[in-house]
FILUM-835043 format. One line per 4 residues: number of its first residue (from 1); their letters; for each residue x, y, z of N, C-alpha, C, O. Coordinates in steps of 0.02 Angstrom, whole numbers. Layout:
<rs>
NUM	A	X/Y/Z/X/Y/Z/X/Y/Z/X/Y/Z | ...
</rs>
This chain:
<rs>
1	XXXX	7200/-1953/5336/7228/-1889/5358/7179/-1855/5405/7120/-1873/5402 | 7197/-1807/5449/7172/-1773/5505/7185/-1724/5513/7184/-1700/5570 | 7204/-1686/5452/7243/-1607/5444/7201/-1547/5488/7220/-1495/5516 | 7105/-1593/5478/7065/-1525/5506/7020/-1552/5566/6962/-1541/5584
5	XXXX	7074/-1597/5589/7035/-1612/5660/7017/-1555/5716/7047/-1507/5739 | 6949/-1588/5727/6931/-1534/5785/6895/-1456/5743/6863/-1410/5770 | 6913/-1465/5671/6898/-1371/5660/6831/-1402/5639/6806/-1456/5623 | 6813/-1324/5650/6751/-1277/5623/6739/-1263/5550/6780/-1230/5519
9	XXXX	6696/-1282/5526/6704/-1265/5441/6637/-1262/5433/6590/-1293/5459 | 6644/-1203/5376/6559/-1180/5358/6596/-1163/5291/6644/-1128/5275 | 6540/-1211/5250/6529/-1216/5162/6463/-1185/5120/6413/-1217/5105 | 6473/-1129/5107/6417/-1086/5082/6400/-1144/5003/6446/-1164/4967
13	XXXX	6314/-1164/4990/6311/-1215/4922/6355/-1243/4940/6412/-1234/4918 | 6340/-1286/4985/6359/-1339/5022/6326/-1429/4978/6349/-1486/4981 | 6273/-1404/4948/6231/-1477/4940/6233/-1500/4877/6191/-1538/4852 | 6304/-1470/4837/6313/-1497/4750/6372/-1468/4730/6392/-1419/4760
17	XXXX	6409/-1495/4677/6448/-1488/4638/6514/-1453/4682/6522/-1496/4726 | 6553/-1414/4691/6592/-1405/4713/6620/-1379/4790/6675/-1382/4818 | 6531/-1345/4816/6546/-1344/4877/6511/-1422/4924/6526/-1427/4984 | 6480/-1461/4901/6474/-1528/4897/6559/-1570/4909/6583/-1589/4963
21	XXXX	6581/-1572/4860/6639/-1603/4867/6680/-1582/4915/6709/-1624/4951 | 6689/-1517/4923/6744/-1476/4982/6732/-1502/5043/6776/-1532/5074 | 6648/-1489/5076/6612/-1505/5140/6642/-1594/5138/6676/-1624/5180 | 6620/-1610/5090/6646/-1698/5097/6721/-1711/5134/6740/-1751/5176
25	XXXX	6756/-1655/5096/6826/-1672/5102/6847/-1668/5151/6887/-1711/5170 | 6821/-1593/5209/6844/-1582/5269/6812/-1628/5309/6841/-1639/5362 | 6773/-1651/5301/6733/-1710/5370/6782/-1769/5356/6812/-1792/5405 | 6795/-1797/5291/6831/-1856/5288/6931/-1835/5339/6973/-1872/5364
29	XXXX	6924/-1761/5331/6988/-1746/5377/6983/-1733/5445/7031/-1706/5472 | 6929/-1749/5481/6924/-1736/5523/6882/-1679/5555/6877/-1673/5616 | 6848/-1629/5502/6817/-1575/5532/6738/-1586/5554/6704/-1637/5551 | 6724/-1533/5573/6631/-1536/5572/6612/-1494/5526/6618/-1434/5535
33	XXXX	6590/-1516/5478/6567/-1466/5448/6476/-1422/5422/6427/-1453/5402 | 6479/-1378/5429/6403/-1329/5414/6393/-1323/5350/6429/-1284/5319 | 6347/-1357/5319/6329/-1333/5213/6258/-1298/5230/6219/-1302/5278 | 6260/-1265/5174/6218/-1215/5183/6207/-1219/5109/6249/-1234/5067
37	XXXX	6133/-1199/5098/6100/-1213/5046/6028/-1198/5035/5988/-1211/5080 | 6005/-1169/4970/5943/-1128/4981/5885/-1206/4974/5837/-1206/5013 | 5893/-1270/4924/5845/-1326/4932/5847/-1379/4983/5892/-1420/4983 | 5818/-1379/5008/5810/-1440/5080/5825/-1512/5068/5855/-1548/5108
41	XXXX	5797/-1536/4994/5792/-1595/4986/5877/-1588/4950/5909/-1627/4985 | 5901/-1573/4925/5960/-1585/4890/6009/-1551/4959/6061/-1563/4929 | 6028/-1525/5011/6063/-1504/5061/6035/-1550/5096/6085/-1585/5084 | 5995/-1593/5137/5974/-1653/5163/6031/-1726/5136/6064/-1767/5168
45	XXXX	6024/-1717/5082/6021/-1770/5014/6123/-1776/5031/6155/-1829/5034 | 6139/-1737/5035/6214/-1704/5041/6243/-1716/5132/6302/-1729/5146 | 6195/-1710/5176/6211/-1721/5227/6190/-1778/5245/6210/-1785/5302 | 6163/-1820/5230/6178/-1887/5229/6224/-1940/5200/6225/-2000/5214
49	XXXX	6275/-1893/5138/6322/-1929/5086/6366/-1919/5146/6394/-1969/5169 | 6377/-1844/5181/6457/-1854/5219/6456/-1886/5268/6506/-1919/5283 | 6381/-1887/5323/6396/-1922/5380/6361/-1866/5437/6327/-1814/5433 | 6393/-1912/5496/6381/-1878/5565/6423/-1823/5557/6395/-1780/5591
53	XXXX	6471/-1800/5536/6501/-1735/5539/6504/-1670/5506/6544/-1624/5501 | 6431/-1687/5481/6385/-1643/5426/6347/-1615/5455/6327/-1650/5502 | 6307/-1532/5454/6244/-1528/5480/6231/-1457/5430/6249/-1399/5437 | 6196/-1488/5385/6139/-1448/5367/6094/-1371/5397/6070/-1366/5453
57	XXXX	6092/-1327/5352/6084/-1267/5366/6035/-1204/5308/6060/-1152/5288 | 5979/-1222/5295/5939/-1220/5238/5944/-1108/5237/5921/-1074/5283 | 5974/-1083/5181/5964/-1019/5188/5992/-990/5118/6031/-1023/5084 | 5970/-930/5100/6003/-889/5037/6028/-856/5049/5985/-817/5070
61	XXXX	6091/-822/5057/6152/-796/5059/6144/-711/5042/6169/-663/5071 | 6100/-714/4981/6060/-649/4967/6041/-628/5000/6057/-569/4991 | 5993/-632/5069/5946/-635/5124/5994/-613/5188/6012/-657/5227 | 6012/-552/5197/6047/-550/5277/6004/-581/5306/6029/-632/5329
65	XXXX	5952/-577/5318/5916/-620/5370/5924/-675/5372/5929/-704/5426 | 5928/-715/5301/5936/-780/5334/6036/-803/5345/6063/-857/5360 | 6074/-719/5324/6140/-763/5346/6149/-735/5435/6196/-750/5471 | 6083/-688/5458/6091/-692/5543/6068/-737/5575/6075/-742/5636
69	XXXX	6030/-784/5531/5989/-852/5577/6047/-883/5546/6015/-934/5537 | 6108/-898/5519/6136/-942/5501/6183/-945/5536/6189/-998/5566 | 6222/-908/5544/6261/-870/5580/6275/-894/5679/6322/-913/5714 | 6187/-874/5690/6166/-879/5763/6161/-925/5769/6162/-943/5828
73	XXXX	6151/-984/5713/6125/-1060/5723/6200/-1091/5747/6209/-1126/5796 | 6252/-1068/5698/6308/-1094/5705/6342/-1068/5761/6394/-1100/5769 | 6335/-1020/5805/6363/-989/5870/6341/-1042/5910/6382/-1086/5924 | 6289/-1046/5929/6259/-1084/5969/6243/-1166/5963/6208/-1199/6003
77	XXXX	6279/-1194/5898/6306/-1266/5883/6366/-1263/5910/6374/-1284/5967 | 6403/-1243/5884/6479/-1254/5906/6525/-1193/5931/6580/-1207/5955 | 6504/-1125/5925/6540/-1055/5958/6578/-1035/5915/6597/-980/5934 | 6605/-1049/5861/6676/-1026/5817/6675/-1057/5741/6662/-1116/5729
81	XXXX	6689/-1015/5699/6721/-1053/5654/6802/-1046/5637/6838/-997/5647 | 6822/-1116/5605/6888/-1088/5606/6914/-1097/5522/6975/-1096/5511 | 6870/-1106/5468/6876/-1090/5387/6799/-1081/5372/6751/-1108/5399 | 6800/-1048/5336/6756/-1031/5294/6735/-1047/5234/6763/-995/5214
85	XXXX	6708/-1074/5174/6715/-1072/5091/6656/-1039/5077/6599/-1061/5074 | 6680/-983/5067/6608/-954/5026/6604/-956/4959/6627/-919/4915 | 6571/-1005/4959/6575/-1055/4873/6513/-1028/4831/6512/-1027/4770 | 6456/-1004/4877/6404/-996/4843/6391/-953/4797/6419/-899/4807
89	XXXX	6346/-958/4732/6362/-910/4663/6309/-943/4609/6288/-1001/4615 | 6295/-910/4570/6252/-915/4519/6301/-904/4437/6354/-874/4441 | 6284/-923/4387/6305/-878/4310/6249/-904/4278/6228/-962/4285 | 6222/-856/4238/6170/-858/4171/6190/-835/4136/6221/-784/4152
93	XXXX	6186/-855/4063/6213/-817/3997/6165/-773/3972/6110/-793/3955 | 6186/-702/3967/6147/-656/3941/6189/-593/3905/6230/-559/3936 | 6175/-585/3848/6225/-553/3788/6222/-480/3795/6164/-467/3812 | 6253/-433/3791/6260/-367/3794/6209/-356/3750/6204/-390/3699
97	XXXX	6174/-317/3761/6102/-287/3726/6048/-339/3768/5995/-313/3784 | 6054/-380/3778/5996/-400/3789/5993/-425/3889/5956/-470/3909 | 6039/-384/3936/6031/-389/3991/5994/-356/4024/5999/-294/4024 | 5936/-394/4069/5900/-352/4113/5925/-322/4155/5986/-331/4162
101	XXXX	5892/-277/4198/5909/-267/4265/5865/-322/4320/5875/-314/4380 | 5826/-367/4302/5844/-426/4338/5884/-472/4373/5892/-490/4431 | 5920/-492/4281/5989/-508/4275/6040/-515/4316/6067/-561/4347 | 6049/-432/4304/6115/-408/4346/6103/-415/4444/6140/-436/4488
105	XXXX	6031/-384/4445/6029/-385/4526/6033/-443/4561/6051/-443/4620 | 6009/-524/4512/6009/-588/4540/6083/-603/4545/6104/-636/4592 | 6122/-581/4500/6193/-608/4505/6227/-588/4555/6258/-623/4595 | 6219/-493/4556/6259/-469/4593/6238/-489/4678/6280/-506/4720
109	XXXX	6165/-482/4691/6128/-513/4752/6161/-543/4759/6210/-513/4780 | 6172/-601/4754/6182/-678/4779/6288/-681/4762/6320/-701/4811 | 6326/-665/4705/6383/-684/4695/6409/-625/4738/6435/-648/4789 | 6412/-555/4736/6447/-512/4780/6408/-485/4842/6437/-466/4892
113	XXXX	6340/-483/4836/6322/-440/4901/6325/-487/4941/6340/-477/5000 | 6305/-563/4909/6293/-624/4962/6340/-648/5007/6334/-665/5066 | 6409/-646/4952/6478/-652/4982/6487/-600/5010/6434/-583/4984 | 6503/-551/5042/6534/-486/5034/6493/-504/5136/6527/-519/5185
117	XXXX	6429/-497/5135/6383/-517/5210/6417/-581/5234/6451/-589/5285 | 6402/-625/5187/6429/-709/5207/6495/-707/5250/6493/-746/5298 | 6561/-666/5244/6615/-663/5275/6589/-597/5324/6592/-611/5384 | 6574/-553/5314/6561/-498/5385/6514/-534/5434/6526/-519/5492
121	XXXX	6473/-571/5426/6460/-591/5454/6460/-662/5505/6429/-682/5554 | 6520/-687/5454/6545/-742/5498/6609/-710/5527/6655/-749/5540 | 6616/-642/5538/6684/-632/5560/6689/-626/5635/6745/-624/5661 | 6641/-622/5667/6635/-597/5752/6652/-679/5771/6674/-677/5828
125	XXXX	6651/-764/5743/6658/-798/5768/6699/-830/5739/6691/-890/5727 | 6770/-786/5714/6813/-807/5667/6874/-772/5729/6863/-718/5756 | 6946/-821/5745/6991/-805/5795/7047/-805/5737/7040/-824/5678 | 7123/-771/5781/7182/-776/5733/7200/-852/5699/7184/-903/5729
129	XXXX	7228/-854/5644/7236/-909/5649/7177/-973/5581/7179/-1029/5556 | 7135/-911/5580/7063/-945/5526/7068/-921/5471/7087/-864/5459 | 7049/-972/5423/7061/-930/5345/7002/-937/5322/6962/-976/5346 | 6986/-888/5257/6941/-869/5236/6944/-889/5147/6998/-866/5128
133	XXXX	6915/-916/5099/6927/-950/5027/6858/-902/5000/6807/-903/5035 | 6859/-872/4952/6820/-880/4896/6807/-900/4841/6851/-874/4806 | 6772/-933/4806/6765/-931/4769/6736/-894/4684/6682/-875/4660 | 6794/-897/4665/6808/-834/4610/6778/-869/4552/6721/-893/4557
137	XXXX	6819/-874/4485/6814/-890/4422/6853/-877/4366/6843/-821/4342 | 6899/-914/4334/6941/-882/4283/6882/-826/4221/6910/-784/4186 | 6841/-830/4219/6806/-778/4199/6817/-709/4226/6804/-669/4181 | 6833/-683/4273/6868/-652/4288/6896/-624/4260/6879/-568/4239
141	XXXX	6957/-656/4248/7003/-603/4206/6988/-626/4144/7011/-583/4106 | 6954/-681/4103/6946/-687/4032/6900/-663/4011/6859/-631/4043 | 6900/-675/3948/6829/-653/3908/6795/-707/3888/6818/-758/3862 | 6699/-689/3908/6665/-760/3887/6610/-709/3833/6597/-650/3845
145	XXXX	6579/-753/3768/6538/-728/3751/6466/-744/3798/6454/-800/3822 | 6420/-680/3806/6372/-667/3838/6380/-672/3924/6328/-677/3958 | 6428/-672/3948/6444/-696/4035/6469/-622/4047/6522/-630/4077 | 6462/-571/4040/6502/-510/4067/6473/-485/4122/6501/-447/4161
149	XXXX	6409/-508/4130/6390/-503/4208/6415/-525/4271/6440/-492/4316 | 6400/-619/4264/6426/-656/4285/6533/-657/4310/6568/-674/4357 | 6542/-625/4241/6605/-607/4248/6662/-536/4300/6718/-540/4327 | 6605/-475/4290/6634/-449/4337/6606/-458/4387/6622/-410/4422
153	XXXX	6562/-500/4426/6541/-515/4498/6596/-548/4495/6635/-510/4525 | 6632/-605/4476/6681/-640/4497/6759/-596/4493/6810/-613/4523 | 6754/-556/4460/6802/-495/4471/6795/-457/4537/6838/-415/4552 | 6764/-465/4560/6725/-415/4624/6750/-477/4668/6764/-462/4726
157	XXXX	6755/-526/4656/6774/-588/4731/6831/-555/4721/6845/-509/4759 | 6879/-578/4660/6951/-579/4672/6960/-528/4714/6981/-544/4770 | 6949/-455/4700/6976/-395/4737/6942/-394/4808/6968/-359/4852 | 6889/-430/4821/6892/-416/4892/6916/-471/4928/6901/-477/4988
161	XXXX	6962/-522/4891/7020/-579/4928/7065/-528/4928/7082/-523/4987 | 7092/-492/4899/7158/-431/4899/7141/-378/4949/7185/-360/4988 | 7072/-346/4951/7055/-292/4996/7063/-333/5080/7099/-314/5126 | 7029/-377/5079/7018/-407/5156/7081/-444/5189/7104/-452/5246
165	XXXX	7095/-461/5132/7186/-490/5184/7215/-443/5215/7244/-458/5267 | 7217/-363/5191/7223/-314/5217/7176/-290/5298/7195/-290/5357 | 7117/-274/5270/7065/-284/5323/7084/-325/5384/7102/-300/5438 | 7080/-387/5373/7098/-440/5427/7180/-455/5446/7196/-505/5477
169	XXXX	7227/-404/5425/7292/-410/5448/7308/-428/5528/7340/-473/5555 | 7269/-368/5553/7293/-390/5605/7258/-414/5651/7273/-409/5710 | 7200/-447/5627/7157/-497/5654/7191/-562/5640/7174/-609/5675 | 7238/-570/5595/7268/-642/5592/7220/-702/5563/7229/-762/5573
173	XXXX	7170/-673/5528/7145/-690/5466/7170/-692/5403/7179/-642/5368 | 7185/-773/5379/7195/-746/5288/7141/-769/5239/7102/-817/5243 | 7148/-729/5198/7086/-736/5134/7114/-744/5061/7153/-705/5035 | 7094/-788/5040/7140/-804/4974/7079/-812/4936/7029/-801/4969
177	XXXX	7067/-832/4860/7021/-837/4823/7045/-902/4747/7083/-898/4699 | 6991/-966/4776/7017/-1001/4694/6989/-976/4667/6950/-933/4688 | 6996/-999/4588/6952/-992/4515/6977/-1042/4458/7023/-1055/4419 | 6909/-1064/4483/6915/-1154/4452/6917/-1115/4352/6904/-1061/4326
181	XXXX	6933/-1163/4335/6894/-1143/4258/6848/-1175/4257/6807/-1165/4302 | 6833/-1241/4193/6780/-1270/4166/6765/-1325/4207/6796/-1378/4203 | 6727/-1317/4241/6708/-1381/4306/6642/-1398/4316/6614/-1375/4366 | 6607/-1437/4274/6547/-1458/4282/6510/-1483/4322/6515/-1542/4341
185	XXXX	6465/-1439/4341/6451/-1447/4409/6345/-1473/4376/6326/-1487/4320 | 6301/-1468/4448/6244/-1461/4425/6196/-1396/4406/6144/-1388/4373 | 6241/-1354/4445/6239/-1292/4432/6235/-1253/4351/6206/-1207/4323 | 6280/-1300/4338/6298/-1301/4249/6205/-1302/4200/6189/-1291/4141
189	XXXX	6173/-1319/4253/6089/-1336/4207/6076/-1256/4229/6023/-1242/4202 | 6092/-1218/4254/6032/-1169/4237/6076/-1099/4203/6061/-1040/4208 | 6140/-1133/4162/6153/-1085/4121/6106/-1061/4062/6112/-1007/4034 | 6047/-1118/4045/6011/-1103/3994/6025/-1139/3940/5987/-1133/3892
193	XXXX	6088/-1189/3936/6114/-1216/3845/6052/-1267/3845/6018/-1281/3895 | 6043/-1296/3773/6024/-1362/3772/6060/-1419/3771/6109/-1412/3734 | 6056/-1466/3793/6108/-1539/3779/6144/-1520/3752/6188/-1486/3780 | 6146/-1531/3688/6174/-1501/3619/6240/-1443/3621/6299/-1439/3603
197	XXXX	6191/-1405/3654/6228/-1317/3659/6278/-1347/3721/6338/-1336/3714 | 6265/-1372/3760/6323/-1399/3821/6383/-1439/3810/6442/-1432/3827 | 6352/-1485/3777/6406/-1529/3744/6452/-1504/3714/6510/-1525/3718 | 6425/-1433/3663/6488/-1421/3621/6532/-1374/3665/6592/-1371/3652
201	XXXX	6506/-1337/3715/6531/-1287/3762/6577/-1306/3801/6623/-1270/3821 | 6565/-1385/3821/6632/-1424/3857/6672/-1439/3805/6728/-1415/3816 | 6669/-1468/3752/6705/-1490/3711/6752/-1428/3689/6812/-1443/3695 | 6740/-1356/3663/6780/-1305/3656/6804/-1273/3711/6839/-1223/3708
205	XXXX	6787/-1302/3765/6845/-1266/3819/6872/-1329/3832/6931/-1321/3816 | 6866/-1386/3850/6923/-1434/3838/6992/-1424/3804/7049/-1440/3819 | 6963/-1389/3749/7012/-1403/3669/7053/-1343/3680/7109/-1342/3655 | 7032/-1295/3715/7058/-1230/3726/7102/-1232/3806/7116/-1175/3823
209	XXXX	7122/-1276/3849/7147/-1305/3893/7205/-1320/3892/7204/-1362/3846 | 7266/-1317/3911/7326/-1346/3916/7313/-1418/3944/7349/-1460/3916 | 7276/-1440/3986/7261/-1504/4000/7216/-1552/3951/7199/-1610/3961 | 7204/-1514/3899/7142/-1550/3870/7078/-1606/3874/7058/-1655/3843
213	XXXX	7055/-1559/3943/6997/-1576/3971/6968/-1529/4022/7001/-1481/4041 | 6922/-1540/4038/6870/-1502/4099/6893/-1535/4153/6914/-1592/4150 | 6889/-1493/4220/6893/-1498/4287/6848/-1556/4313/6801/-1575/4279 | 6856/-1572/4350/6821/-1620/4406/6830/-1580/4488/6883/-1568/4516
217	XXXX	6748/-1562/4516/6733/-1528/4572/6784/-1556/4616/6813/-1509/4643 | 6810/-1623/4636/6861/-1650/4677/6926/-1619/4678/6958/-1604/4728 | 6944/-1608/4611/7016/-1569/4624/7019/-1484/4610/7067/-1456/4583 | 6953/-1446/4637/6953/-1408/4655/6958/-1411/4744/7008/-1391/4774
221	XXXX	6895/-1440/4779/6926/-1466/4811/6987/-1457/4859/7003/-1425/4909 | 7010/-1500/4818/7086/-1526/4849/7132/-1442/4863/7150/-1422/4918 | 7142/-1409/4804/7152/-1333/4799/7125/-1289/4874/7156/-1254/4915 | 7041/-1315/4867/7040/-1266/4933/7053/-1297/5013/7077/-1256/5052
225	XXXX	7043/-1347/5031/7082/-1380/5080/7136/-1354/5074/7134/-1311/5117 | 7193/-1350/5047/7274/-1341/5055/7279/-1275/5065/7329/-1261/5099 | 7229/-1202/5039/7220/-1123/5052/7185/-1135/5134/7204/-1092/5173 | 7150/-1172/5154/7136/-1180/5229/7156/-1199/5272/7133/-1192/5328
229	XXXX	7232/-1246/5247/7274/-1280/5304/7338/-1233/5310/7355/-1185/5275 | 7366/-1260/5361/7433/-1232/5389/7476/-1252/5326/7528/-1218/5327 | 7475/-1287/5279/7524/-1279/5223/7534/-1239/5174/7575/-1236/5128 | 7458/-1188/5206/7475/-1121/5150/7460/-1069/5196/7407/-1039/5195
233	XXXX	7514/-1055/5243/7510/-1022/5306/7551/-933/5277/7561/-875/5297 | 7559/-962/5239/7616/-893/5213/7574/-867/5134/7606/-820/5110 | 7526/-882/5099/7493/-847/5052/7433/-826/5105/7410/-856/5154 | 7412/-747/5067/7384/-726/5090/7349/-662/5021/7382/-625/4984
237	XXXX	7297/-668/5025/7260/-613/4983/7285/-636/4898/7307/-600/4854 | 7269/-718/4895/7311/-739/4812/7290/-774/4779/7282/-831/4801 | 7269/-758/4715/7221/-813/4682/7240/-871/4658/7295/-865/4631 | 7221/-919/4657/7248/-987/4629/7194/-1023/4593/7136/-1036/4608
241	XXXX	7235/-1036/4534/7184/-1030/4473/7193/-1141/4463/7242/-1179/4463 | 7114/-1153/4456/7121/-1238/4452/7067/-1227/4404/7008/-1216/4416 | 7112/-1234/4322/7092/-1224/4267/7122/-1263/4214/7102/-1260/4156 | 7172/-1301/4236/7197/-1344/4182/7254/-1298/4126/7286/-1323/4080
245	XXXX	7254/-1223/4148/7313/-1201/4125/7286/-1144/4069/7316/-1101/4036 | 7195/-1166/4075/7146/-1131/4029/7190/-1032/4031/7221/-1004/3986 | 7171/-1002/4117/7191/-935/4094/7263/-909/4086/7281/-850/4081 | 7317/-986/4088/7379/-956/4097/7398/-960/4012/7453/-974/3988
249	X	7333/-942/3974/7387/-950/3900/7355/-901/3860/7376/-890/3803
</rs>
C-alpha cells in the first residue's frame, strides 16, 4: 500500500514501543518519516530498523528549545509536514499522599506542556488538508490505583483533541486523539513494578478486557494511520479507544 506517498510525517518517541511501530508503518506506506527522541542510541537503533525513509531527530519535547531546533531542522529537510503523532509521554506510579511536586511537574512537562508546544509549534508548517493524532490513554476516563497524575495529563490530551479541532477549523486541520489501553511497550520499565509486580499487572488487566488480552503497539498503529488518512476525512476532534473493549465496560 501507498496510502502516504509523498507525505510528511513527524513521530514524537519515535525510537520504541508505539511511536516506533507507527514511524515504521508510514515509511512502509510510502511516507518520509521524522522520530524524534530524547536517547541517540535507541532513536539511531530505530532509524536503521525502518530504512532510508527514516531520519532521526534527537530532542525532549519538554524543552521549547529543543522543539525550535526540531522544528527548524524539519523546515529546512523537507518544508511541510503533512501528519503529525504526538505520541510522546511518560506514566510513573505514585499514590495520593505520597506525590511530589517533582512528580507532577515531570509528567505534566513532558505529557501536556510537551504536547500542547509539540503541535503549536509544528503548526506554521502544517497546510489544509493535515491531520494532527494524539496520543491519549484510557486512563483518562478510568480509574487506576496510584496513576491520578499520569491520568489527568492524559485527560488534558483528550480535551485539547476537542478544543483544537475547533482552533484549526478553518485552517482545515483535523485533530483526533487515540487511547490505547494495556499495550506493553518499553516504556512499561520505568513504571517502577518488579517482574513479579508486572506480570501480575498484565495478567489483571488482560482478565479485565473484553478481548482477554493486552494490546500489541502494531495495532495501535494501524488505529493511527487510518485517523491520518483520507479514510477518516470526516472525524474530527474524536477519541478512539484501542483497548480491547477494556473502557467500554
Amino acid at each position: 500500500m501507498d496510502r502516504f506517498k509523498g507525505k510528511i510525517v513527524v513521530v514524537t518517541g519515535g525510537s520504541s514501543g508505539i511511536g516506533f511501530e507507527t514511524a515504521k508503518l508510514f515509511a512502509k506506506e510510502g511516507a518520509f518519516v521524522f522520530l524524534t527522541g530524547r536517547r541517540n542510541r535507541e532513536l539511531e537503533a530505530a532509524v536503521a530498523a525502518i530504512g532510508a525513509n527514516a531520519q532521526g531527530l534527537r530532542g525532549d519535547i519538554s524543552s521549547l528549545a529543543d522543539l525550535d531546533w526540531l522544528f527548524d531542522e524539519i523546515k529546512a529537510e523537507r518544508g511541510r509536514i503533512d501528519v503529525l503523532f504526538a505520541n510522546a509521554g511518560i506514566g510513573e506510579f505514585a499514590p495520593l499522599g505520597s506525590i511530589t511536586e517533582a512528580h507532577f511537574d515531570r509528567t505534566f512537562d513532558i505529557n501536556v506542556k510537551g504536547t500542547l508546544f509539540t503541535v503549536q509549534k509544528a503548526l506554521p508548517l502544517m497546510n489544509p488538508g493535515a491531520s494532527i493524532i494524539l496520543n491519549a490513554s484510557v486512563a483518562g476516563i478510568k480509574g487506576f490505583l496510584a496513576f491520578s497524575v499520569y491520568a489527568a495529563s492524559k485527560a488534558a490530551i483528550r480535551s485539547f483533541a476537542r478544543s483544537w479541532s475547533v482552533d484549526l477549523r478553518e485552517r482545515g486541520i483535523r485533530v483526533n486523539a487515540v487511547s490505547p489501553g494495556t499495550v506493553p511497550t518499553p516504556a512499561y520499565d520505568s513504571l517502577g513494578l518488579t517482574k513479579e509486580q508486572m506480570t501480575g499487572f498484565l495478567q489483571a488487566q488482560a482478565a479485565a478486557t473484553p478481548a482477554g488480552r493486552v494490546g500489541r503497539p502494531e495495532e495501535v498503529a494501524e488505529v493511527v494511520a487510518f485517523l491520518a488518512s483520507d479514510a477518516s476525512s470526516f472525524m474530527n476532534g474524536a477519541e478512539v479507544f484501542v483497548d480491547g473493549g477494556f473502557a467500554q465496560i
